[in-house]
C-alpha positions as CSV (number, residue, x, y, z in Angstrom):
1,X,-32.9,7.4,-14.2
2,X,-29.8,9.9,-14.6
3,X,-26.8,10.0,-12.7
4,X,-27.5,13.3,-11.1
5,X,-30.4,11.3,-10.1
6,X,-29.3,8.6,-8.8
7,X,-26.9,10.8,-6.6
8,X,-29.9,12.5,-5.3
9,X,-31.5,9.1,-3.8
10,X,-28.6,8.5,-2.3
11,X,-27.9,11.4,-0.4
12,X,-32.2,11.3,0.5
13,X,-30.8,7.6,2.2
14,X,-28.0,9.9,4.1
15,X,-24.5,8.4,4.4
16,X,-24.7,9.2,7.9
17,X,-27.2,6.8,8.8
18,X,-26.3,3.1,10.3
19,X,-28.9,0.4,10.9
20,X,-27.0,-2.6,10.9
21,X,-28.4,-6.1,9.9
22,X,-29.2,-8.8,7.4
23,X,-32.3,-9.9,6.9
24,X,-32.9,-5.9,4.8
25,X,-30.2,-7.0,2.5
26,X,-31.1,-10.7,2.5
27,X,-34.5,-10.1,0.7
28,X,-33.7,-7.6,-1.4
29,X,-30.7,-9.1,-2.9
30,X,-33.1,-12.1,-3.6
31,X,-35.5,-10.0,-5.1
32,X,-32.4,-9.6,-7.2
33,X,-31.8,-12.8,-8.2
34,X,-29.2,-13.6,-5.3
35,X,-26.3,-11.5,-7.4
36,X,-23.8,-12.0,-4.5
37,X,-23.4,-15.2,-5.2
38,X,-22.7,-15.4,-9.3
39,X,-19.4,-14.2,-8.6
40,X,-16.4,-16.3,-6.2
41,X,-15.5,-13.5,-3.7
42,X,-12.5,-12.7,-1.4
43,X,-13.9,-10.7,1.9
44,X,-12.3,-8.3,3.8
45,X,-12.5,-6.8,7.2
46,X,-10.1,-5.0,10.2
47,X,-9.5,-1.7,11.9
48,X,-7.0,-1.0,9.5
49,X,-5.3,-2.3,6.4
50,X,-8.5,-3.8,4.6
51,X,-8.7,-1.0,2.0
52,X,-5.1,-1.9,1.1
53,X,-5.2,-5.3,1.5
54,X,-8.1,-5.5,-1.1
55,X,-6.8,-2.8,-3.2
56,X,-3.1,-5.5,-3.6
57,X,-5.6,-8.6,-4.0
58,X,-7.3,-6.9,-6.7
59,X,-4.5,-6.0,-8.4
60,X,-2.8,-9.5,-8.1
61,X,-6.3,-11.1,-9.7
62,X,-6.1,-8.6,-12.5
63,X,-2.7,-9.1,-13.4
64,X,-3.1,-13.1,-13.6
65,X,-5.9,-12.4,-16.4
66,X,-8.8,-12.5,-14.2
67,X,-11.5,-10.0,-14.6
68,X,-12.2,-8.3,-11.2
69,X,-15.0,-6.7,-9.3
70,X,-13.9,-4.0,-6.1
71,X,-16.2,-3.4,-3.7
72,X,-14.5,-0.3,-1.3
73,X,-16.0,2.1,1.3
74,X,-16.2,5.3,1.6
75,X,-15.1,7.1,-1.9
76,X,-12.8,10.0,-1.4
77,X,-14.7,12.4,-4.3
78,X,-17.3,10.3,-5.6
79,X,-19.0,7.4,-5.0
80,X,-18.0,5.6,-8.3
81,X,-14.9,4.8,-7.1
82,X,-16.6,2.1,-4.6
83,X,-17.8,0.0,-7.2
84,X,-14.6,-0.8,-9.6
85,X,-14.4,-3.6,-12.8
86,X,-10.7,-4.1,-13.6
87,X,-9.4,-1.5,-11.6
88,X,-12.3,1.4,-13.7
89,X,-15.0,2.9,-11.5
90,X,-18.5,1.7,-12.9
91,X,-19.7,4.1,-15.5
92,X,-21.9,6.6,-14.7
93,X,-24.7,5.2,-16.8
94,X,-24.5,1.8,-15.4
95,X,-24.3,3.1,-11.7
96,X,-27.9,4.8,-12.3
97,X,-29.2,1.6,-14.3
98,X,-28.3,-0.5,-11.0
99,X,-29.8,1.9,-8.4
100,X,-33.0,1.8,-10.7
101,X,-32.8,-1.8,-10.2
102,X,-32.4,-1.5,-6.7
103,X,-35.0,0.4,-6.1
104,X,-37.6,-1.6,-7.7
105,X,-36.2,-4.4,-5.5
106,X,-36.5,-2.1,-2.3
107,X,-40.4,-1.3,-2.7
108,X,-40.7,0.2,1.2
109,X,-37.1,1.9,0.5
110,X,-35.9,0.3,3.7
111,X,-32.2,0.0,2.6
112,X,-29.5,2.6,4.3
113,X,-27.0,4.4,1.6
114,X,-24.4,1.5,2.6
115,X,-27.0,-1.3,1.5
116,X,-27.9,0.3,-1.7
117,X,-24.3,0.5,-2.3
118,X,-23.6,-2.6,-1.6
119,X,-26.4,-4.0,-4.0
120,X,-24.6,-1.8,-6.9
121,X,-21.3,-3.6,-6.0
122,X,-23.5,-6.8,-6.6
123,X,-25.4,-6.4,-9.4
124,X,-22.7,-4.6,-11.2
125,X,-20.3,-7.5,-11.1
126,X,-22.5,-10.4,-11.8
127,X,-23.9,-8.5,-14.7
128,X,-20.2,-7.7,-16.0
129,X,-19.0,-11.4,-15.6
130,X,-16.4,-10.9,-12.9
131,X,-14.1,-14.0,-12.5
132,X,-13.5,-13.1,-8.8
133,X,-14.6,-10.2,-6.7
134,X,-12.7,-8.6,-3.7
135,X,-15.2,-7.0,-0.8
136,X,-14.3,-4.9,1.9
137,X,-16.6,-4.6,5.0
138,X,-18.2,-1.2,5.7
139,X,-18.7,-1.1,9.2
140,X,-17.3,-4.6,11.3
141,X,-18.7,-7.8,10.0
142,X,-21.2,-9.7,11.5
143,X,-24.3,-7.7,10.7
144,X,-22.3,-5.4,8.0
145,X,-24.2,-5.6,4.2
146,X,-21.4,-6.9,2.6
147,X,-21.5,-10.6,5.0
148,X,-24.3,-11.9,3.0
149,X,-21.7,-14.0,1.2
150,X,-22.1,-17.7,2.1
151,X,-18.8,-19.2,1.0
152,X,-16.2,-16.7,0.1
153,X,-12.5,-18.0,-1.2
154,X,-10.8,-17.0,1.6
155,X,-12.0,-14.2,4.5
156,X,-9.5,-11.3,6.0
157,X,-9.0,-10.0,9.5
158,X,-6.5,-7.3,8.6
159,X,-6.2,-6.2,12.3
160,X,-8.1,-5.4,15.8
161,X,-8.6,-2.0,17.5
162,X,-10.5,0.8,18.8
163,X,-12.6,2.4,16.4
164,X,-16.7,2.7,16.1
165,X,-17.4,1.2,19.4
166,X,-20.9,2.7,20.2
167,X,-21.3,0.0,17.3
168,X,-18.9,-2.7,17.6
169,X,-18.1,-3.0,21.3
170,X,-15.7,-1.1,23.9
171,X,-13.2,-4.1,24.5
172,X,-10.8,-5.5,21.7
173,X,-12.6,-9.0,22.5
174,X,-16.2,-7.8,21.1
175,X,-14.6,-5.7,18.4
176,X,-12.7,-8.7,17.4
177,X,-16.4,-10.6,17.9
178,X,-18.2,-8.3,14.9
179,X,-15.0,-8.6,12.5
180,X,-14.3,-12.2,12.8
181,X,-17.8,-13.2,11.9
182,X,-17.1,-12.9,8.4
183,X,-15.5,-16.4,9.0
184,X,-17.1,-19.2,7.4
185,X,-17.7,-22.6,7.8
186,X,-15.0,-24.7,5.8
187,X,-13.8,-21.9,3.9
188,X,-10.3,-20.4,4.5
189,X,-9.9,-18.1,7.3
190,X,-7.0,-15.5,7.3
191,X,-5.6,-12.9,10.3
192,X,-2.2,-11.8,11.4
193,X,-1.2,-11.8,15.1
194,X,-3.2,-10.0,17.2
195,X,-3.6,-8.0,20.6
196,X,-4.1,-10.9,23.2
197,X,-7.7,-10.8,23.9
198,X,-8.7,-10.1,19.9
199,X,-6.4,-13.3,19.4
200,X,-8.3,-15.2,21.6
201,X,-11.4,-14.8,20.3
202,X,-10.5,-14.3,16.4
203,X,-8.6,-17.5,16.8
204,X,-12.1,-19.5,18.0
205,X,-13.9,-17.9,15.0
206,X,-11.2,-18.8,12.5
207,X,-11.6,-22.6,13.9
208,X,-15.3,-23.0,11.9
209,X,-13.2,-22.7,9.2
210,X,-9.6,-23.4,7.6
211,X,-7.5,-21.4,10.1
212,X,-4.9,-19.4,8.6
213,X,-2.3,-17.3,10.9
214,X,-0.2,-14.9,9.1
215,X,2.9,-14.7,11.3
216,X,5.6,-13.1,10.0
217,X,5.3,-10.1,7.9
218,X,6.8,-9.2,4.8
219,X,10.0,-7.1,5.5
220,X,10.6,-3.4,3.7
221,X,14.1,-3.7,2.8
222,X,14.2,-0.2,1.0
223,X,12.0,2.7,0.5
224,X,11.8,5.3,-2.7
225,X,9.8,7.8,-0.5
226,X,9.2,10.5,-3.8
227,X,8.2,8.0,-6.0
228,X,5.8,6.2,-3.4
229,X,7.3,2.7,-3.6
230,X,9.1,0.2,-1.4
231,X,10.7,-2.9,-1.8
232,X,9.5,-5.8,0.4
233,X,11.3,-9.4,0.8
234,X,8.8,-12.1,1.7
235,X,9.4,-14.8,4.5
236,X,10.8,-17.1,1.5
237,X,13.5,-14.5,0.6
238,X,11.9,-13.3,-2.8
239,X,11.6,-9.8,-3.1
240,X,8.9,-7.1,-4.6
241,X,8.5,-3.9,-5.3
242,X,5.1,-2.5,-3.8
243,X,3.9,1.0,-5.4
244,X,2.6,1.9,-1.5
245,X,3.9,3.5,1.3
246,X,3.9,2.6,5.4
247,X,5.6,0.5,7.6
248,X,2.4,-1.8,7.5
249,X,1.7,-2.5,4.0
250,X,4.6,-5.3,4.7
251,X,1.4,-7.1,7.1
252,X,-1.0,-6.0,4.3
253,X,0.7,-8.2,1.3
254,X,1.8,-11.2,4.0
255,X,-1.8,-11.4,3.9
256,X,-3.1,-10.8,0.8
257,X,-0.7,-13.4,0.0
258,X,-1.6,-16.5,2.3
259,X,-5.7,-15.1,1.2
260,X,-5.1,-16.1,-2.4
261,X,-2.2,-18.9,-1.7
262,X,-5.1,-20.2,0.8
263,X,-8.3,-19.7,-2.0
264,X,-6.8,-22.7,-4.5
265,X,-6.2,-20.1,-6.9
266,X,-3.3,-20.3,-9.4
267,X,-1.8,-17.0,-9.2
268,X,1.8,-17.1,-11.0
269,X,4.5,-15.7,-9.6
270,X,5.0,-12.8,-12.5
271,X,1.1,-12.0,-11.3
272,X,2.9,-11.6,-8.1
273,X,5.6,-9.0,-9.2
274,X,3.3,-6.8,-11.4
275,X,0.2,-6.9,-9.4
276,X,2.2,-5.3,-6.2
277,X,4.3,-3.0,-8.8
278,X,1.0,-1.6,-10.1
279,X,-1.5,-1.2,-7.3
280,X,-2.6,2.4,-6.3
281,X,-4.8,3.1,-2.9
282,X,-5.2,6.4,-3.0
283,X,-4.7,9.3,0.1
284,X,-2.9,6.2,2.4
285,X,0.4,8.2,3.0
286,X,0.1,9.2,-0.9
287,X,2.9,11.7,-1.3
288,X,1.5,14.5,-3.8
289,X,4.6,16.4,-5.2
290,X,3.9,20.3,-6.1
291,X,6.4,22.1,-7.8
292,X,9.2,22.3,-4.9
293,X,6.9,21.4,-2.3
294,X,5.5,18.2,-0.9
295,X,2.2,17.2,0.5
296,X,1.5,13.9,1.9
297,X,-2.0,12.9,2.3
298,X,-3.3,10.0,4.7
299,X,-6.8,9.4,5.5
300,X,-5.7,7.2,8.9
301,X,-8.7,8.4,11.5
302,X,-7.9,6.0,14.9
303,X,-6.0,5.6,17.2
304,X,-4.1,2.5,15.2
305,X,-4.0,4.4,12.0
306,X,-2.4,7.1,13.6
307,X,0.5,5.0,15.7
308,X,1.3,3.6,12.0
309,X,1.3,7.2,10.0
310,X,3.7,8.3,13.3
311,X,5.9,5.2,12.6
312,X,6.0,6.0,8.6
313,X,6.6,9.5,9.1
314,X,9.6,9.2,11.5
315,X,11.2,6.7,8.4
316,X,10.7,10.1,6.2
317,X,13.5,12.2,5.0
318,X,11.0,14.8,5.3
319,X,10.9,13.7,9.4
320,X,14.1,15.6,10.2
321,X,12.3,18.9,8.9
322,X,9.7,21.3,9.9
323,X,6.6,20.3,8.8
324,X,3.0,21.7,9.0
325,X,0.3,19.7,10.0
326,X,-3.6,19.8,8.8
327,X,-5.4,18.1,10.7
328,X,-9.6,17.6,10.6
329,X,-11.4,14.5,12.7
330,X,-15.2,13.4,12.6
331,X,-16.7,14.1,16.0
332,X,-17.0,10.2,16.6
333,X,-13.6,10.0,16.5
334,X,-11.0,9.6,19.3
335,X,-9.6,13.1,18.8
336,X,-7.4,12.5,21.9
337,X,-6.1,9.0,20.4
338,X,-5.3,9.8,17.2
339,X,-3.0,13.3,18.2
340,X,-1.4,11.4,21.0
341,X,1.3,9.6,18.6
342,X,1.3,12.8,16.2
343,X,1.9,14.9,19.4
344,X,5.9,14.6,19.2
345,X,5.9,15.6,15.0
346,X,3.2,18.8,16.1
347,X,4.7,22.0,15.8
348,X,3.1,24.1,13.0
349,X,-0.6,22.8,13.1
350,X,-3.5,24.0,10.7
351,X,-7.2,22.6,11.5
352,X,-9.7,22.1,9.1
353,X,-13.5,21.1,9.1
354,X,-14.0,17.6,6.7
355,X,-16.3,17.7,4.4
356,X,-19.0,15.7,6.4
357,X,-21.6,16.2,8.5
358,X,-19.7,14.3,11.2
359,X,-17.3,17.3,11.2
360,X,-15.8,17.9,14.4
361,X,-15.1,21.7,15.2
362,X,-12.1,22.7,14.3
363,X,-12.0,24.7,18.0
364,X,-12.5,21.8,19.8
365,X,-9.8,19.7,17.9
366,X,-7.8,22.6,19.1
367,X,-8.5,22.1,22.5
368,X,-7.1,18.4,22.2
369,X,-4.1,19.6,20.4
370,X,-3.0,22.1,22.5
371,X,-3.1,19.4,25.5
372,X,-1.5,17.1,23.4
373,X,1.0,19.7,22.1
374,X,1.2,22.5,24.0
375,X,4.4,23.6,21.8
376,X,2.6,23.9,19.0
377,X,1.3,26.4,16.9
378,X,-2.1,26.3,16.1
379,X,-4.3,28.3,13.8
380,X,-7.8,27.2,11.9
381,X,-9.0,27.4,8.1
382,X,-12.1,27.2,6.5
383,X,-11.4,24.0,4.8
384,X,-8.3,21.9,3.3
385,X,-8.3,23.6,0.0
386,X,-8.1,27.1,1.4
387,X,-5.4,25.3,4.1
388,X,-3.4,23.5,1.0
389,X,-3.7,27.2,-1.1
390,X,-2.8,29.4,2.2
391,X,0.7,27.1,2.4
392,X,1.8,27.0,-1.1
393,X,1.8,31.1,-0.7
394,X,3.2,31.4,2.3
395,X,7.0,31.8,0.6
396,X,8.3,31.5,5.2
397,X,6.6,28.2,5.1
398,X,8.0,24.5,5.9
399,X,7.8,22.8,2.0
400,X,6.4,19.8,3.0
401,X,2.6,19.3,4.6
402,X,0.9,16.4,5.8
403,X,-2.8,16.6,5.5
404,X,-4.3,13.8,8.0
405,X,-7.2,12.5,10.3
406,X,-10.1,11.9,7.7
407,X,-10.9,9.8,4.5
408,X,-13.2,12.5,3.7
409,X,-10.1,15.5,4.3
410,X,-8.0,13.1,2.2
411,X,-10.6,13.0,-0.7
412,X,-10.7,17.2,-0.6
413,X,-7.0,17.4,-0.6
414,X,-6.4,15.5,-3.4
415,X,-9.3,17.1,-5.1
416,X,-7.0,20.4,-4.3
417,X,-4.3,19.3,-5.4
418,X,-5.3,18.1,-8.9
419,X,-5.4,14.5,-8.5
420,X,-8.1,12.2,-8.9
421,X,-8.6,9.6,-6.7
């Protein structure tokens, strides 16, 4: 099987589609040879803050020696970049070997594109010899592919909040519910405070296992906005510089940090320093510098996400100067949610389509816009590259942009403005 090929059986399995459950993934993977358990695993799941949260244990692991699997979702221009071996995207060749594989051990092609993903991630790093793999859940917990692992080192709850409820539940409690299921018994169990229903009931989950509550946050002491980096001091006074920006990545290491402290692992403290000082998550408030302007790219697409890219933003230099805004939600999104704490910043706005199928119209994000914002100015493009091109010619307009609302917006901007992610 080719690449190209491979690429065509997974969009025939369309991203799109969600049919949550086990018991798919279960037998298949055992077809398999159980690869999900050949490699010791950290798991990951949350609202918000689990892409970055895996993206700083990963980096940690790898810079004690270790040789680490990353298992992400969704990609932001291909879907190599969800299946990574020491920080490289699997190769092109092995990515069509394992969906080859997958196939055989799929013989009524049951799986959705998330499972057959998820039995790359798999095969891929048992076959490669990972020391230690770190898994982020696709879609909650409980019933996501990813919770097949019996015994992981340590699971994550990164946080609790409104966001695919037709799936997970319309009250924090049942969210919380899906997520926290990744607990298991006797195995470390990790979460920060929480909203005081999601508490509740994360707190009960964490109890089948080896409770860990993550307090106190690590503080940002100083910020390097152009060169994407911020220096954090941790609860014991030692300090680090973190290559990511937002005033929750501070939450995100506290917990990567009592994860691995929690696992039994020995991670040494120069680990510490170089892992944090190294990591990259790409299109999380990634600041993208062209010629004299500045574009900021952040793929935050709730109602949480976008109360924590309003709190960065107002930290900005760039905050106490016009800025345009291009914007483009999925139509399963909380439109109304995520402009309310953008509302106040909204004053030049550009909306785009997403390159998904989930696209909401850029006409009716204007409609929740112009409620939200009645002072602003709003005009539509085709897509973010035309957007991104229409602003760097326009000589009248503000020099910085902030391209926001979609993983899948924050992939195409990137792409657009010459960096990979």
């Amino acid at each position: 099987m080719t690449f190209a090929e491979a690429l065509a059986v997974l969009e025939a399995r369309q991203e799109t589609r969600v049919e949550l459950g086990l018991e798919r993934m279960r037998a298949h993977l055992a077809r398999l040879g159980d690869p999900q358990e050949q490699v010791p695993c950290f798991h990951v799941a949350g609202t918000n803050g689990k892409g970055s949260t895996c993206a700083m244990l990963d980096s940690v692991l790898r810079a004690s020696g270790r040789r680490t699997g990353l298992y992400i979702s969704p990609h932001l221009q291909s879907p190599r970049e969800r299946v990574k071996v020491d920080g490289k995207p699997i190769s092109e060749r092995a990515f069509a070997a394992a969906v080859a594989r997958a196939l055989k051990a799929d013989p009524r092609g049951e799986l959705t594109y998330f499972e057959l993903m998820t039995s790359i991630a798999f095969q891929h790093f048992a076959s490669a010899r990972c020391d230690v793999a770190v898994l982020e859940t696709g879609l909650g917990g409980r019933l996501d592919a990813t919770n097949v692992v019996a015994a992981p080192l340590a699971a994550v709850v990164t946080s609790i909040d409104f966001d695919h409820m037709s799936y997970l539940g319309n009250t924090l409690a049942k969210i919380a519910g899906e997520k926290a299921a990744i607990f298991k018994a006797g195995r470390p169990a990790v979460y920060p405070e929480l909203p005081p229903s999601a508490a509740a009931v994360v707190g009960r989950a964490a109890r089948i296992g080896a409770p860990v509550l993550v307090r106190r946050a690590w503080r940002t002491t100083g910020v390097q906005w152009a060169r994407g980096r911020q220096m954090l001091r941790a609860p014991n006074g030692r300090r680090y510089a973190l290559s990511l920006l937002g005033t929750r990545q501070g939450r995100n290491a506290a917990l990567a940090r009592a994860a691995l402290d929690a696992s039994g692992l020995n991670i040494a403290e120069t680990a510490w320093r170089r892992g944090l000082a190294s990591v990259r998550w790409p299109g999380r408030f990634e600041v993208v510098r062209l010629g004299r302007r500045t574009a900021i790219v952040d793929g935050g697409h709730n109602p949480e996400a976008a109360r924590a890219l309003a709190a960065t933003w107002r930290e900005t230099p760039w905050a106490r100067r016009p800025a345009r805004w291009i914007l483009g939600l999925l139509k399963d999104k909380d439109a109304a949610g995520v402009i309310a704490p953008l509302a106040p910043n909204l004053r030049d706005v550009v909306l785009v389509r997403p390159p998904s199928p989930r696209a909401l119209a850029p006409l009716e994000l204007a409609a929740v816009v112009r409620r939200k914002a009645p002072r602003a100015r709003v005009t539509v493009e085709n897509d973010v590259s035309a957007a991104l091109k229409a602003w760097r010619a326009d000589r009248s307009a503000p020099d910085v942009a902030v391209v926001a609302g979609s993983l899948y917006l924050a992939g195409a901007a990137l792409k657009a403005c010459g960096r990979k992610a």
